[in-house]
C-alpha positions as CSV (number, residue, x, y, z in Angstrom):
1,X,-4.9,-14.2,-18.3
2,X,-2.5,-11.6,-17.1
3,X,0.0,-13.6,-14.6
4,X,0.2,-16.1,-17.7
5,X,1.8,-13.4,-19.5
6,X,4.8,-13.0,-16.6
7,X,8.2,-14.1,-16.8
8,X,11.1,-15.0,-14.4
9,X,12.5,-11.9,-14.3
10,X,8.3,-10.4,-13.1
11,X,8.5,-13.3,-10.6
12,X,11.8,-11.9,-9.1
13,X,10.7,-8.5,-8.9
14,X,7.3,-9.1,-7.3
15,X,8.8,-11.9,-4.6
16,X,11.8,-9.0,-4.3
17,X,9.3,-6.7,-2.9
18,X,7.3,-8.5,-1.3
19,X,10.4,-9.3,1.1
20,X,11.8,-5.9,1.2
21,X,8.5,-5.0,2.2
22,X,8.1,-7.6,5.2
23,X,11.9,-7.2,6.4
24,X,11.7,-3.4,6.5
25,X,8.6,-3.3,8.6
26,X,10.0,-5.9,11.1
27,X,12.8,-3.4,11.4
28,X,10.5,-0.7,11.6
29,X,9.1,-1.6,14.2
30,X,11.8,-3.3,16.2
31,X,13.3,-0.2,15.8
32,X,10.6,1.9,17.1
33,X,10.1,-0.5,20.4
34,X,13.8,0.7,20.8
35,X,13.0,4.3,21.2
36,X,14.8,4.9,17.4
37,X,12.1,6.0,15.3
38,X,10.2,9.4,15.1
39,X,7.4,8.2,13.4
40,X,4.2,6.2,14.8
41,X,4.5,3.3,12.4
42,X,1.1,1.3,11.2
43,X,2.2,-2.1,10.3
44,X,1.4,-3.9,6.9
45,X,2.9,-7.2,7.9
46,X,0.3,-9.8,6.3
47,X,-0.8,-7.2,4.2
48,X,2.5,-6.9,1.7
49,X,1.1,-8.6,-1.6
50,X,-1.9,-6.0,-1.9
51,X,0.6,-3.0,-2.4
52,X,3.0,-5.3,-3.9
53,X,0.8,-7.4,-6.4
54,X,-0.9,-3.7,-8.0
55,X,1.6,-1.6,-7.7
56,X,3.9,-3.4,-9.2
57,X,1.7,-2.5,-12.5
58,X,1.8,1.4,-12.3
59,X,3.4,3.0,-14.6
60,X,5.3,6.3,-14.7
61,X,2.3,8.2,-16.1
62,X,0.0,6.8,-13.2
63,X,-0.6,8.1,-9.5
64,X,-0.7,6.8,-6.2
65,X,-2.5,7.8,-2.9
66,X,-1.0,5.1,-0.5
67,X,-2.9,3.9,2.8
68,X,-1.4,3.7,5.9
69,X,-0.4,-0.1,5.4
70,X,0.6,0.7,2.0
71,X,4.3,0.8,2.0
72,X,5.2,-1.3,-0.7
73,X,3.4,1.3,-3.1
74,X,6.2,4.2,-2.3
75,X,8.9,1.6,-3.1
76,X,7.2,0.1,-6.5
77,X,6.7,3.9,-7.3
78,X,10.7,5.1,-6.9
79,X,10.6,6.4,-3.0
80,X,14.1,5.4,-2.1
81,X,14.5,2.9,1.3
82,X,17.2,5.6,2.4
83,X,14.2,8.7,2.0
84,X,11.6,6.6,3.2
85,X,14.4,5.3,6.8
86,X,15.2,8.7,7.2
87,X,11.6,10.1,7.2
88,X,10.9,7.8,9.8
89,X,14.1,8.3,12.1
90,X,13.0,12.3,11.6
91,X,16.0,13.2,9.9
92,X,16.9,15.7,7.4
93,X,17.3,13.8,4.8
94,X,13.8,12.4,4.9
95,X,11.5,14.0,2.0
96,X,10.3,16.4,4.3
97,X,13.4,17.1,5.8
98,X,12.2,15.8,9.1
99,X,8.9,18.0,9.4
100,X,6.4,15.4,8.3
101,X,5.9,11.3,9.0
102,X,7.5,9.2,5.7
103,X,3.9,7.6,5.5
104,X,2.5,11.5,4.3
105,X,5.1,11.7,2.0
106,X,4.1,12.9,-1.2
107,X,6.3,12.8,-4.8
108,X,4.2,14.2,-7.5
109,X,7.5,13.8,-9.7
110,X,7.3,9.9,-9.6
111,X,3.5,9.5,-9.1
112,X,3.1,10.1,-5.5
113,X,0.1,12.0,-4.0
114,X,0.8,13.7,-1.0
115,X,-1.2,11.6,2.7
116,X,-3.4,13.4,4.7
117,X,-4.3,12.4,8.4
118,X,-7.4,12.1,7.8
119,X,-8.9,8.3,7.3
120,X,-10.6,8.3,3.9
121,X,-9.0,11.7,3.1
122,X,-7.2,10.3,-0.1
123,X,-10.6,9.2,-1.7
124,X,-11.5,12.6,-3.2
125,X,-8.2,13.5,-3.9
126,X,-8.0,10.8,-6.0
127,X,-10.8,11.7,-7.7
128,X,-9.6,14.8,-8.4
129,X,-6.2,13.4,-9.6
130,X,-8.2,11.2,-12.0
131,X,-10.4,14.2,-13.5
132,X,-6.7,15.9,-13.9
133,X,-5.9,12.8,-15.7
134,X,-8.8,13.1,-17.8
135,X,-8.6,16.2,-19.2
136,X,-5.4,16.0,-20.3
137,X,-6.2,13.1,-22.6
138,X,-3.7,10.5,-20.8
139,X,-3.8,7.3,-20.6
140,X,-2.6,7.0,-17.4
141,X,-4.8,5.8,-13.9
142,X,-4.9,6.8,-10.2
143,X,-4.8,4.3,-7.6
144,X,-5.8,4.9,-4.0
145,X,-5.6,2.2,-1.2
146,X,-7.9,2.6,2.0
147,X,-9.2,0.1,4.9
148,X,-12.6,-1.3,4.8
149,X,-13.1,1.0,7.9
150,X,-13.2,4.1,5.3
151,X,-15.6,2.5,3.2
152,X,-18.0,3.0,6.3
153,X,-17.5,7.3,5.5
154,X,-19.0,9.4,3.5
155,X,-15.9,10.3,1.5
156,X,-15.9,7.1,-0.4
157,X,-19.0,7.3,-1.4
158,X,-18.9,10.6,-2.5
159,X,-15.9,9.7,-4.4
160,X,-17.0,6.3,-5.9
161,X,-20.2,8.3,-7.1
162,X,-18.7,11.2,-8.9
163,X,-15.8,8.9,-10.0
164,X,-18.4,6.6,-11.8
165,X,-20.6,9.9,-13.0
166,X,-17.2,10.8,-15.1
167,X,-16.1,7.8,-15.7
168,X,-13.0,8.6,-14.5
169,X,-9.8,5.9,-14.4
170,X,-9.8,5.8,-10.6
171,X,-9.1,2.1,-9.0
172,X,-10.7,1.9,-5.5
173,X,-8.3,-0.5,-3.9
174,X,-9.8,-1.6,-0.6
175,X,-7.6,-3.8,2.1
176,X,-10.2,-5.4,4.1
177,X,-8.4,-7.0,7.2
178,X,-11.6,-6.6,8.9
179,X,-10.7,-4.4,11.5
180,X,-11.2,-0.7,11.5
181,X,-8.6,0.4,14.4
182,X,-10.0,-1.5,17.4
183,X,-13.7,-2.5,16.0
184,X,-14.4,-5.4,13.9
185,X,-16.0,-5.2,10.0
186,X,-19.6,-6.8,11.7
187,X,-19.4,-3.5,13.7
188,X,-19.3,-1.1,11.2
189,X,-21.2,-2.6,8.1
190,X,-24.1,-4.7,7.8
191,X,-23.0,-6.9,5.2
192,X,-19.7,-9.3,4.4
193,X,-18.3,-7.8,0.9
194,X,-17.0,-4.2,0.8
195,X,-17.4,-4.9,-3.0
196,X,-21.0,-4.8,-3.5
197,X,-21.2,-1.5,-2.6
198,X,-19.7,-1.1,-6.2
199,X,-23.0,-2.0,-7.7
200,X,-24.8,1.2,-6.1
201,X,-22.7,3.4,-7.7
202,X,-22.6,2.0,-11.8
203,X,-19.3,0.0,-11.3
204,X,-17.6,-3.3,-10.9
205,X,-16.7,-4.6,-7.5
206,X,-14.6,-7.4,-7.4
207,X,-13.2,-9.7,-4.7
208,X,-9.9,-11.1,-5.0
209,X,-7.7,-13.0,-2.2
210,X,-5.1,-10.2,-0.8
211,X,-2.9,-12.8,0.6
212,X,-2.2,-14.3,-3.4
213,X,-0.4,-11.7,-5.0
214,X,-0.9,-13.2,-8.1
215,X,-4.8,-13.0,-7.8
216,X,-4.0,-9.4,-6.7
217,X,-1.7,-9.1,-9.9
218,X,-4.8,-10.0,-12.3
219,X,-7.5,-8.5,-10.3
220,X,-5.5,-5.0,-10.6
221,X,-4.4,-5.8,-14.2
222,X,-7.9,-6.2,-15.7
223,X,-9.5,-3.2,-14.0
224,X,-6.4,-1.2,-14.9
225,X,-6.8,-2.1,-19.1
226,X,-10.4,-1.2,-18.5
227,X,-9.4,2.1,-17.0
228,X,-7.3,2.7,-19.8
229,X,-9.6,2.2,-22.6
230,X,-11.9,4.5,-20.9
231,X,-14.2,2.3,-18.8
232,X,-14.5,3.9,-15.6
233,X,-13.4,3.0,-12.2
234,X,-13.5,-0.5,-10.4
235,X,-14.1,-0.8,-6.9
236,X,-11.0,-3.9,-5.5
237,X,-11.7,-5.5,-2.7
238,X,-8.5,-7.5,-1.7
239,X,-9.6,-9.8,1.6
240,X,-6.1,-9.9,3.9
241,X,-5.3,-10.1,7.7
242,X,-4.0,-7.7,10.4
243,X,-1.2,-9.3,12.4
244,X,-0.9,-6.7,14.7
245,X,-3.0,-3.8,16.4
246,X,-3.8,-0.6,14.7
247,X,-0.1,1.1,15.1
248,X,3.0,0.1,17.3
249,X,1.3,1.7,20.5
250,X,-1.6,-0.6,19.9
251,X,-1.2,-3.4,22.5
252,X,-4.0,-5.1,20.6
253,X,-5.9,-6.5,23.6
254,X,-9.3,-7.2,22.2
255,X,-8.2,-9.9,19.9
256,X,-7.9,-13.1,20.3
257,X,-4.5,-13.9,20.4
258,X,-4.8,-17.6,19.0
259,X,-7.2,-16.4,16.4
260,X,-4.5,-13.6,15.5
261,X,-1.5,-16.2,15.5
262,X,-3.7,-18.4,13.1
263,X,-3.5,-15.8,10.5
264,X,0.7,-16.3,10.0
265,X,-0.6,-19.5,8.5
266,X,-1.6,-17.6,5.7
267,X,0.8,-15.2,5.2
268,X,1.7,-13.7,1.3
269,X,5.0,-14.3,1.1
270,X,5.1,-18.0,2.4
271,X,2.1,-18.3,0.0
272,X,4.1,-17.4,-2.9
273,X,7.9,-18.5,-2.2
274,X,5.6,-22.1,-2.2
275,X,4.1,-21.2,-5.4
276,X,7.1,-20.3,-6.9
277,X,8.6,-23.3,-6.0
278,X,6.4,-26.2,-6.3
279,X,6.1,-24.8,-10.2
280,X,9.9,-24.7,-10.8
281,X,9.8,-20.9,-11.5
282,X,12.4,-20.2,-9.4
283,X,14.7,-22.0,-7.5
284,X,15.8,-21.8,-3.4
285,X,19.2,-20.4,-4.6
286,X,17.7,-17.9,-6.3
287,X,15.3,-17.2,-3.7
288,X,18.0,-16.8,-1.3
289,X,19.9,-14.1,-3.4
290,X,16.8,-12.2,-4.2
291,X,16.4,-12.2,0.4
292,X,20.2,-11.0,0.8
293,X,19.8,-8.6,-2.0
294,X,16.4,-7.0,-0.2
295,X,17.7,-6.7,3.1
296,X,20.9,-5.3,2.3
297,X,19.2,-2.5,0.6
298,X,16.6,-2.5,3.9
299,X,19.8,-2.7,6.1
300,X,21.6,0.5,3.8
301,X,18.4,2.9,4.7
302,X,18.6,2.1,8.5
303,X,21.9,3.0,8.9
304,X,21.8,6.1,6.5
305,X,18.8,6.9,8.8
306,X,21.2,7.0,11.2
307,X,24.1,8.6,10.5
308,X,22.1,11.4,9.0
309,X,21.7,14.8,10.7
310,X,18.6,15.7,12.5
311,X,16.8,19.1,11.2
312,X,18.0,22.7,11.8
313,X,15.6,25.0,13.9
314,X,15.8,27.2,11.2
315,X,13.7,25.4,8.7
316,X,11.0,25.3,11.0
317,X,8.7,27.6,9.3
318,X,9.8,26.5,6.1
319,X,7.1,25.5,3.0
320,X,4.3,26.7,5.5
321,X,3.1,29.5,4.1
322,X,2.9,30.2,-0.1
């Protein structure tokens, strides 16, 4: 019902960030095996069309508290590549000026609520964002993006509870890739569906492919309307793959490396270039632009990253204290 409503110029801008999102991470972590980067990088390659395919629909009057995998929501949101390169090559003129990892960044200006460390942190928070977004009558919504490793704390279901209690326009969106770090979902949760959890706590769960960032797109689009008119929070489950280990000093040894190699076969942005092909929507010229265009502005950020200056000591102790 909602992807009927999008037109060429939607489909350019989705499959737009959905390759910026896979050619920066590449980089990223290229770059890092190269002794470049500051930052321990967590890659979302295989994972792209979940951030992608919602964020795309958050607006300026809605919040996000981004995952670890969740890069594509900074960009959708107005985090620059350049701020977001430069946070990650520790340089001054990343958004915290070098003193924190780009993937803790916060912007509440654009939408942005500040990471914490802490797996599962961001539930709460989110909660608290939406009760702010309550009370001052808006119409906007707060979405926060976790693994189904945090679903297995008790922060998420402390927040899904009081989030549901106030009806509050919260949008649980979980990335199940089925790993939690180094142990598999079976390990950590006795049944297959993150999403039926909803059902416990007086809310929707739904279970959408997170590889089709279409079905992502409508998924995200109906619980957001619902959120809007005052419904309450939905509980997403978006079912994806992790191609590789936990972070780039994860030498992922207790997978199967056939089984892991098996999930490129399914990857997002394959899965939609076909789509968007095989319907005529857009065409492999235009395809090809909208790739150039993406990694020119990927290719920009890197070398800003580089070129720029690294800290002064003497903003060590800097927005510390208050």
């Amino acid at each position: 019902m909602y992807v009927e409503k999008l037109n060429p110029k939607d489909y350019e801008k989705l499959y737009y960030y959905l390759y910026l999102t896979r050619y920066a991470d590449e980089l990223i972590c290229k770059n890092y095996k190269q002794g470049m980067l500051q930052e321990s990088h967590h890659s979302c390659q295989g994972e792209e069309a979940i951030a992608v395919g919602s964020g795309i629909l958050l607006g300026k009057d809605d919040y996000v508290c981004p995952s670890l995998r969740a890069r594509g929501y900074f960009y959708l949101k107005g985090a620059t590549l350049k701020e977001m390169m430069a946070g990650m090559y520790g340089k001054v003129t990343g958004p915290s000026r070098g003193k924190n990892t780009s993937h803790h960044m916060g912007d509440m200006d654009r939408g942005i609520v500040c990471g914490s460390g802490i797996i599962g942190g961001a539930l709460p928070v989110a909660v608290g964002v939406g009760l702010g977004i309550k009370k001052r009558g808006s119409k906007g919504v707060v979405l926060v993006s976790f693994g189904d490793g945090s679903t297995s704390r008790g922060d998420f279901h402390e927040a899904m509870n009081l989030a549901a209690v106030w009806k509050l326009p919260v949008l649980f969106v979980c990335e199940n890739n089925r790993m939690a770090m180094g142990n598999t979902i079976e390990g950590e949760m006795a049944i297959d569906r993150v999403a039926i959890r909803a059902d416990a706590y007086g809310m929707p769960g739904v279970t959408a492919n997170g590889n089709d960032v279409l079905a992502v797109y409508e998924a995200t689009a109906a619980a957001i309307e619902r959120a809007r008119k005052g419904g309450g929070p939905t509980l997403l489950e978006f079912t994806t793959h992790r191609w590789t280990g936990h972070g780039v000093k994860d030498a992922d040894a207790y997978r199967d490396r056939a089984v892991v190699e098996s999930y490129k076969q399914d990857c997002p942005l394959d899965n939609f270039r076909k789509v968007l092909l095989a319907k005529g929507i857009l065409k492999k010229r235009d395809l090809d632009r909208i790739e150039k265009a993406a990694m020119k502005e990927v290719d920009d950020a890197v070398e800003y990253a580089v070129q720029s200056d690294h800290p002064p000591v003497d903003i060590v102790a800097t927005n510390v204290y208050v």
